[in-house]
C-alpha positions as CSV (number, residue, x, y, z in Angstrom):
1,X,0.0,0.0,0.0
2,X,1.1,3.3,-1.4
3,X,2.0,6.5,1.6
4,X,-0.9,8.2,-0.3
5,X,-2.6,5.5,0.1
6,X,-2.0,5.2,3.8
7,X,-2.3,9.1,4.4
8,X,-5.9,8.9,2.7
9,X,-7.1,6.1,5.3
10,X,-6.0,7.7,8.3
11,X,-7.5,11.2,7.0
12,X,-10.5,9.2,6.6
13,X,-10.4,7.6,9.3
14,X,-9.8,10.6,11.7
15,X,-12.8,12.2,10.3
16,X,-15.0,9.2,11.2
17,X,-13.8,9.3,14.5
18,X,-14.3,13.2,15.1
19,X,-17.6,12.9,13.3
20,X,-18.5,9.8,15.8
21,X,-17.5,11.9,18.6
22,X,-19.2,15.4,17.8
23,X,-22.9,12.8,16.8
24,X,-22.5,11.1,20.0
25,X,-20.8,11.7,23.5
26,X,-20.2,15.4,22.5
27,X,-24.0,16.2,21.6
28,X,-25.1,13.9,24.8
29,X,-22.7,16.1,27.1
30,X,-24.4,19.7,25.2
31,X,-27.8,18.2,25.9
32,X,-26.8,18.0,29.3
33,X,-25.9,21.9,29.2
34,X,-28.1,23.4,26.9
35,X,-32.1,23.0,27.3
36,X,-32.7,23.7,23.5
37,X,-30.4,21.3,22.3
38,X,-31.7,18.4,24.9
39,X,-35.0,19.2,23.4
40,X,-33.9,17.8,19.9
41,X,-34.7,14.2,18.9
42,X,-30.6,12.4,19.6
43,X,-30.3,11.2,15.8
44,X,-30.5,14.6,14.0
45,X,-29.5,16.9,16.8
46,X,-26.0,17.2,15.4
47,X,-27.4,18.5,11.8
48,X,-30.1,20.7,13.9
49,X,-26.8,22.5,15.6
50,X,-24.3,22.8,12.6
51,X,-27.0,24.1,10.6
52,X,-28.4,27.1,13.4
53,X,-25.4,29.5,13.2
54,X,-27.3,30.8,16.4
55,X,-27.6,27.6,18.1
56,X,-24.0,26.4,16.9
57,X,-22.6,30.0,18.3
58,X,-24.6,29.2,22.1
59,X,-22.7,25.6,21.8
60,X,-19.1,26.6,21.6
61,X,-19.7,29.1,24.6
62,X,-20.7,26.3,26.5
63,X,-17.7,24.4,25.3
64,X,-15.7,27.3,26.0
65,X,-17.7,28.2,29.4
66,X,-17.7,24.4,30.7
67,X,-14.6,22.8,29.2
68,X,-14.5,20.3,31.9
69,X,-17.6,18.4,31.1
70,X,-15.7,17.6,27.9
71,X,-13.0,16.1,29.4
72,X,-13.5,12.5,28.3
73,X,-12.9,13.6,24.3
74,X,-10.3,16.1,25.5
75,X,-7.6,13.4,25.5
76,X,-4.5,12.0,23.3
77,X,-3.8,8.9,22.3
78,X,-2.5,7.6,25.8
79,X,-5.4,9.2,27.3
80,X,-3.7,12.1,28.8
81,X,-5.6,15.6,29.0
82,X,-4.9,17.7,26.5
83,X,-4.9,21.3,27.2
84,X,-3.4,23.3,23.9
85,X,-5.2,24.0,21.1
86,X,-2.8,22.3,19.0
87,X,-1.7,19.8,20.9
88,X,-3.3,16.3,19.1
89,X,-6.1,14.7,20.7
90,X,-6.7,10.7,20.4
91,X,-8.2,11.1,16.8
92,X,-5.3,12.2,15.0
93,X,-6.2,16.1,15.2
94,X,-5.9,18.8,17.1
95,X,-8.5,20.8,19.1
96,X,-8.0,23.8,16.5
97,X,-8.5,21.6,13.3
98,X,-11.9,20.2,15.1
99,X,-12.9,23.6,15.6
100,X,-12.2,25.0,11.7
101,X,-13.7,21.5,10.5
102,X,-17.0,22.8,12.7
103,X,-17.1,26.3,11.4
104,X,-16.4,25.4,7.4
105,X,-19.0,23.0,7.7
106,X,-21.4,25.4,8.8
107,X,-20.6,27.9,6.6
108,X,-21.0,25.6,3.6
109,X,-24.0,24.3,4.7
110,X,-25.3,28.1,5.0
111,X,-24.3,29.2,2.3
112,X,-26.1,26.4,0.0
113,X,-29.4,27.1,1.7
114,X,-28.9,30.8,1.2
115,X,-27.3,30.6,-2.3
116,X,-28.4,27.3,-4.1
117,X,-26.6,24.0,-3.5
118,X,-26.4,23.3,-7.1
119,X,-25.9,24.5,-10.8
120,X,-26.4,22.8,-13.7
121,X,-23.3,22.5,-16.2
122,X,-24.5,24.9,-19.1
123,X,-25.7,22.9,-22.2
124,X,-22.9,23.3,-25.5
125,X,-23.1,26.4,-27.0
126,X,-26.1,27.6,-29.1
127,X,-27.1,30.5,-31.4
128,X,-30.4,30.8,-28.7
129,X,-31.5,33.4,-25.7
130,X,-28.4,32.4,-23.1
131,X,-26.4,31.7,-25.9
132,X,-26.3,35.3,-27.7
133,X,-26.8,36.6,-24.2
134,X,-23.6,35.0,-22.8
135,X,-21.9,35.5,-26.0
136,X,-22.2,39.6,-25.3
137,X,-21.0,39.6,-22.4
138,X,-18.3,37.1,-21.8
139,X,-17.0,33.5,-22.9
140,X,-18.8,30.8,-21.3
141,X,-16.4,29.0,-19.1
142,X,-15.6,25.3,-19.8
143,X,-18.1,22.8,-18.2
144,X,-15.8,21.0,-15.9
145,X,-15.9,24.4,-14.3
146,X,-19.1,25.5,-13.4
147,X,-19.2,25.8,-9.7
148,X,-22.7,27.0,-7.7
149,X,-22.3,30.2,-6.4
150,X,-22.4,28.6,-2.6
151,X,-19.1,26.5,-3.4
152,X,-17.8,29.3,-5.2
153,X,-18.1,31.2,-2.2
154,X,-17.1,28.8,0.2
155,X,-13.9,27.4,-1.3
156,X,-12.6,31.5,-1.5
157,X,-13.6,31.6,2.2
158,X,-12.6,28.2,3.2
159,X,-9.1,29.0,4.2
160,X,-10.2,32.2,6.5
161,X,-13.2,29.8,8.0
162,X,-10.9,28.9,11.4
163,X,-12.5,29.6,14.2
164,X,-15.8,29.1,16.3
165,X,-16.0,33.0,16.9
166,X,-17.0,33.4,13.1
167,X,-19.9,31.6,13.3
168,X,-22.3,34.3,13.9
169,X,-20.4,36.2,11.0
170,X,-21.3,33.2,8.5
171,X,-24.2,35.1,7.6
172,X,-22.5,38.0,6.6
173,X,-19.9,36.1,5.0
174,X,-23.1,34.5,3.0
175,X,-23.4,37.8,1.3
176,X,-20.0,38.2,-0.2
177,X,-19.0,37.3,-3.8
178,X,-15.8,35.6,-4.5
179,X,-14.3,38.4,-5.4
180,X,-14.5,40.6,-2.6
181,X,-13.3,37.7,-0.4
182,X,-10.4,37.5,-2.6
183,X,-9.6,41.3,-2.6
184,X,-9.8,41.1,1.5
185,X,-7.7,37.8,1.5
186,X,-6.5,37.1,5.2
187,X,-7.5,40.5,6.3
188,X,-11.2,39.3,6.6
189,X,-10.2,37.8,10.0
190,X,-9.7,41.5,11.3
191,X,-13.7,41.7,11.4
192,X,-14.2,39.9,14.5
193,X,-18.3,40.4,14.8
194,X,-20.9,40.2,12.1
195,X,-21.4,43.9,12.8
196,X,-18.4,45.6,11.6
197,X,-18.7,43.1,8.7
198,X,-22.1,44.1,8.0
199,X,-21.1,48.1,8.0
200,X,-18.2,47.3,5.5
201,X,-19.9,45.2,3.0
202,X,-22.8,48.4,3.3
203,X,-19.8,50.8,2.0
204,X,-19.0,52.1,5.6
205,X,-15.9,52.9,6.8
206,X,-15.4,51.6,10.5
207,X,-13.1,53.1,12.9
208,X,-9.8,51.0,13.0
209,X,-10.6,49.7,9.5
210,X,-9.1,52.9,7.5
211,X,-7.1,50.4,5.4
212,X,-10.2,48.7,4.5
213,X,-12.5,51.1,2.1
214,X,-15.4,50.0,0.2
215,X,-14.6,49.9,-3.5
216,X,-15.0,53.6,-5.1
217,X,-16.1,54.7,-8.6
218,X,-12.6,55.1,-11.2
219,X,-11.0,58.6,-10.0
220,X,-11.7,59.7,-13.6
221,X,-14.0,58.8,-16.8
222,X,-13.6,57.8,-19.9
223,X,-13.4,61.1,-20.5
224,X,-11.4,62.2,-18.6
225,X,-13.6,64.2,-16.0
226,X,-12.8,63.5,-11.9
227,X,-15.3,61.2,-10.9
228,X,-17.3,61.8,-7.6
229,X,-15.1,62.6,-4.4
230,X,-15.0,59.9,-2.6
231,X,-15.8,61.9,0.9
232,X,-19.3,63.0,-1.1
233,X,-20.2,59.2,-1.8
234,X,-23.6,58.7,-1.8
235,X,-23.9,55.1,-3.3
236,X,-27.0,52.9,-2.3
237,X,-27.1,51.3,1.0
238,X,-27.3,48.3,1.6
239,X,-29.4,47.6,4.5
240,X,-31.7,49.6,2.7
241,X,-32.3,48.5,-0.6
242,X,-31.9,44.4,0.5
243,X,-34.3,42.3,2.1
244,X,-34.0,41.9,5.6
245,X,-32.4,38.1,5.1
246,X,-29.6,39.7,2.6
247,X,-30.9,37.8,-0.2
248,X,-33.0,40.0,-2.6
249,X,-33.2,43.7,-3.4
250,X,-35.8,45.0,-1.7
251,X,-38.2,46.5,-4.5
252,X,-40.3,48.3,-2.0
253,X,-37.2,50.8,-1.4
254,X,-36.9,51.7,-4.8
255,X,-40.9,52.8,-5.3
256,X,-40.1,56.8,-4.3
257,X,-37.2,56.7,-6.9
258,X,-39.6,54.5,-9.7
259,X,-42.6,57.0,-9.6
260,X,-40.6,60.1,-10.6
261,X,-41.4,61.5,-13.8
262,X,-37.4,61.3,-15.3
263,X,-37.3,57.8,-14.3
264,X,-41.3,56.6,-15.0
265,X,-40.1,58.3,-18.8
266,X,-37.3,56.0,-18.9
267,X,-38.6,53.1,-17.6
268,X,-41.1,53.3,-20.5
269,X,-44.2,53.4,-17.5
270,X,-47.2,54.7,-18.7
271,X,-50.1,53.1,-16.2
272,X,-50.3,51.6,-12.9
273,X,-50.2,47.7,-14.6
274,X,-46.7,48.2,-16.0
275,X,-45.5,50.2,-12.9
276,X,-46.8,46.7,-11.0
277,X,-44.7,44.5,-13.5
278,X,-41.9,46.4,-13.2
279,X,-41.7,46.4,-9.5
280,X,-42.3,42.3,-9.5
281,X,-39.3,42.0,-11.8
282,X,-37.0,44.1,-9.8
283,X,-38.3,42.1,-7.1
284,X,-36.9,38.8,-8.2
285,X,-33.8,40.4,-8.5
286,X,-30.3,38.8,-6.4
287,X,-28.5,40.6,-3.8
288,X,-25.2,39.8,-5.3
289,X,-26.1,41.5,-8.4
290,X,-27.0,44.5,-6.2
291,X,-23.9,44.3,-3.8
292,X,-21.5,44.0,-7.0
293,X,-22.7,47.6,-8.5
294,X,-23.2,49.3,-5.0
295,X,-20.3,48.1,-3.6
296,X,-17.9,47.7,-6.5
297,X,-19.4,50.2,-9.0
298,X,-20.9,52.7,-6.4
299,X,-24.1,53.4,-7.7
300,X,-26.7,55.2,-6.1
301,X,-29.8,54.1,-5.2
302,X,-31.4,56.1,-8.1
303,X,-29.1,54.7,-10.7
304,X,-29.5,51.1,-9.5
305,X,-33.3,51.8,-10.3
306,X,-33.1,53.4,-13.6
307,X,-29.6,50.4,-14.2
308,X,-32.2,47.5,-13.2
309,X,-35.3,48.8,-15.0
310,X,-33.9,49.2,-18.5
311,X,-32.2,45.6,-17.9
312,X,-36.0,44.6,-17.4
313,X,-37.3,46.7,-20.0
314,X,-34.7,45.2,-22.6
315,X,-34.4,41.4,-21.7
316,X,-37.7,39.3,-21.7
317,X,-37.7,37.6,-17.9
318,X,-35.6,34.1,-18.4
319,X,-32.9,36.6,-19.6
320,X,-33.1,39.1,-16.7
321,X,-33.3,36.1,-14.3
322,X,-30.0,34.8,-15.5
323,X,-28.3,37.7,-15.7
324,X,-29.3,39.6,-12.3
325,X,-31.6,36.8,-10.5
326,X,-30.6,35.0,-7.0
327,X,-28.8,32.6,-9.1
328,X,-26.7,35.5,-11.5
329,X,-23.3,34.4,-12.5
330,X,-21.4,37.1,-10.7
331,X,-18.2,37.2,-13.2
332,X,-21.4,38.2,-15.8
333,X,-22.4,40.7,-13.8
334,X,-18.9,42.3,-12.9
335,X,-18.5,42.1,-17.1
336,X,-21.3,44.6,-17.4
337,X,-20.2,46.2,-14.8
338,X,-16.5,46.7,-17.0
339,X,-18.8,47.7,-19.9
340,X,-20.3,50.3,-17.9
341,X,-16.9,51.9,-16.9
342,X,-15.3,51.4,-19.9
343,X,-18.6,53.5,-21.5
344,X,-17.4,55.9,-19.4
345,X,-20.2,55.7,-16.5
346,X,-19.2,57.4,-13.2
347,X,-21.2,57.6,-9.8
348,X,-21.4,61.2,-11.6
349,X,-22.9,60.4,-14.4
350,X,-26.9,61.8,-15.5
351,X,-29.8,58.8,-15.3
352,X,-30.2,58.8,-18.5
353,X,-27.0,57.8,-19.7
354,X,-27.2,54.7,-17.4
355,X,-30.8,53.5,-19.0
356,X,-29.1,54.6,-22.6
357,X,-25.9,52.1,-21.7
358,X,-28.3,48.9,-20.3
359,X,-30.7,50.0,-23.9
360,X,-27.5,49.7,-25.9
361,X,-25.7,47.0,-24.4
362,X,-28.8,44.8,-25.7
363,X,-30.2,46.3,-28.0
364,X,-28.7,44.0,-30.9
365,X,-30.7,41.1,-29.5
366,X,-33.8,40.0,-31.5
367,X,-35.5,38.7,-28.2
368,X,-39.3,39.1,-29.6
């Protein structure tokens, strides 16, 4: 037998061991300290805990708070205590590994319900809808590596995801792309509470995070004009114009900005019907569509309206589903996004020359 081989099974091996433990004696002594957890039937309280951030989060304090009654699993291979955090324990791991394991499993498991556990691997190329629509916009990648957005997300997180104090911030961490956990990099472990998180991913600055500023609009245009100063930066917020779980835009914040004349003209609104369809499109609309032109473009609310509502006007709903739904492909979105600096669109820039851009991006599709 090969050392691969051997390193394989006793990976394998560990991780039946922890995952014995964590099912068994580990849940029976929680039970014993945690009402809401005794309440849960033994054989799924496990998956009940590591999917309920909250309840998960309640669980390590007890750890933490009442490391004694864990004493029995706290052991090495001779059955001596173990104290250290990375000092092995009788599995084969140590106490810090167990702890990651916990908290990327959680995440991942978070993150599919929030984001979609699955994709489908796109169908060969075709002149069709998705086909000319993709085609416009970018290259379709090859099929081996379609990802869902959830393991997209988790495997650029996966390497920060180390301990059990991030598990209240999984939620926030739920509504980052890949690409802002990537331009963070190890520096996303300096938010230590979901909070701070939460007010950067919102385009806040935070005191003590001065080296950490939200994305701003290119310093000039295409142009050549100075773009907005940044201190006078009045992109969208995000707490206001997302639902309350972080998942959708929030239509209902964009109404005030929908029924003013400028923007009712270039939506194309003329009656109360097609004001109605227009706000149950831009309801189906994903947050991370929303966060990637707040956050990395900088729009204001008002220009996210007019942006979204000529992408709804233009593509029939499959289209705009595909391109800005919960599901979006976000290195789609961040390619429109490129189009719409390289056209030469600033945080400065009029209303209508965001609703011409959208209008002229698609307007060489026969979609009727």
């Amino acid at each position: 037998m090969s050392a691969a081989h051997l390193a394989f099974d006793n990976g394998a091996a560990a991780r039946r061991r922890i995952n014995a433990a964590l099912r068994g004696p580990a849940i029976d002594i929680l039970a014993r300290l945690l009402p809401e957890v005794a309440k849960l039937p033994r054989a799924h309280a496990f998956d009940v805990v590591i999917n309920d951030c909250d309840l998960l989060h309640r669980c390590f304090i007890a750890f933490r708070s009442r490391r004694e009654q864990f004493r029995t699993l706290l052991v090495d291979r001779r059955q001596r205590p173990v104290e250290g955090g990375n000092q092995l324990l009788a599995c084969g791991r140590t106490l810090n590994q167990i702890v990651a394991m916990i908290v990327r499993s959680a995440a991942k498991r978070h993150f599919r319900f929030r984001l979609g556990a699955a994709i489908r691997s796109p169908a060969p190329r075709r002149p069709g809808l998705f086909g000319r629509l993709r085609a416009r916009l970018d290259p379709p990648p090859p099929r081996c590596c379609r990802r869902s957005p959830a393991d997209r997300l988790y495997d650029a997180l996966k390497l920060y995801l180390l301990h059990d104090w991030q598990v209240p911030i999984i939620p926030q961490y739920a509504r980052m792309t890949p690409e802002e956990v990537d331009k963070l990099g190890s520096r996303i472990l300096d938010f230590r509470d979901a909070a701070q998180l939460a007010g950067y991913l919102d385009g806040l600055h935070l005191d003590g995070f001065a080296d950490l500023p939200p994305a701003q609009p290119h310093t000039v245009d295409q142009a050549g004009r100075p773009a907005p100063d940044p201190a006078g930066d009045e992109r969208a917020r995000l707490s206001d114009v997302l639902t309350a779980d972080g998942t959708r835009l929030r239509a209902k914040a964009l109404v005030p900005i929908l029924v003013k004349p400028e923007v009712l003209a270039l939506a194309g609104v003329a009656d109360k019907e097609a004001l109605r369809r227009l706000y149950e499109a831009l309801s189906g609309t994903g947050a991370g569509a929303v966060r990637q032109m707040v956050v990395g473009f900088g729009m204001t609310t008002d220009q996210l309206t007019v942006f979204l509502a000529a992408a709804v006007r233009s593509l029939p709903p499959p289209a705009y589903e595909r391109l800005f739904g919960p599901g979006a492909d976000s290195a789609l979105v961040e390619r429109v996004i490129e189009r719409a600096r390289a056209a030469g669109l600033t945080q400065g820039s009029p209303l209508a020359a965001f609703d011409a851009f959208i209008r002229g991006l698609f307007a060489r599709f026969a979609f009727h």
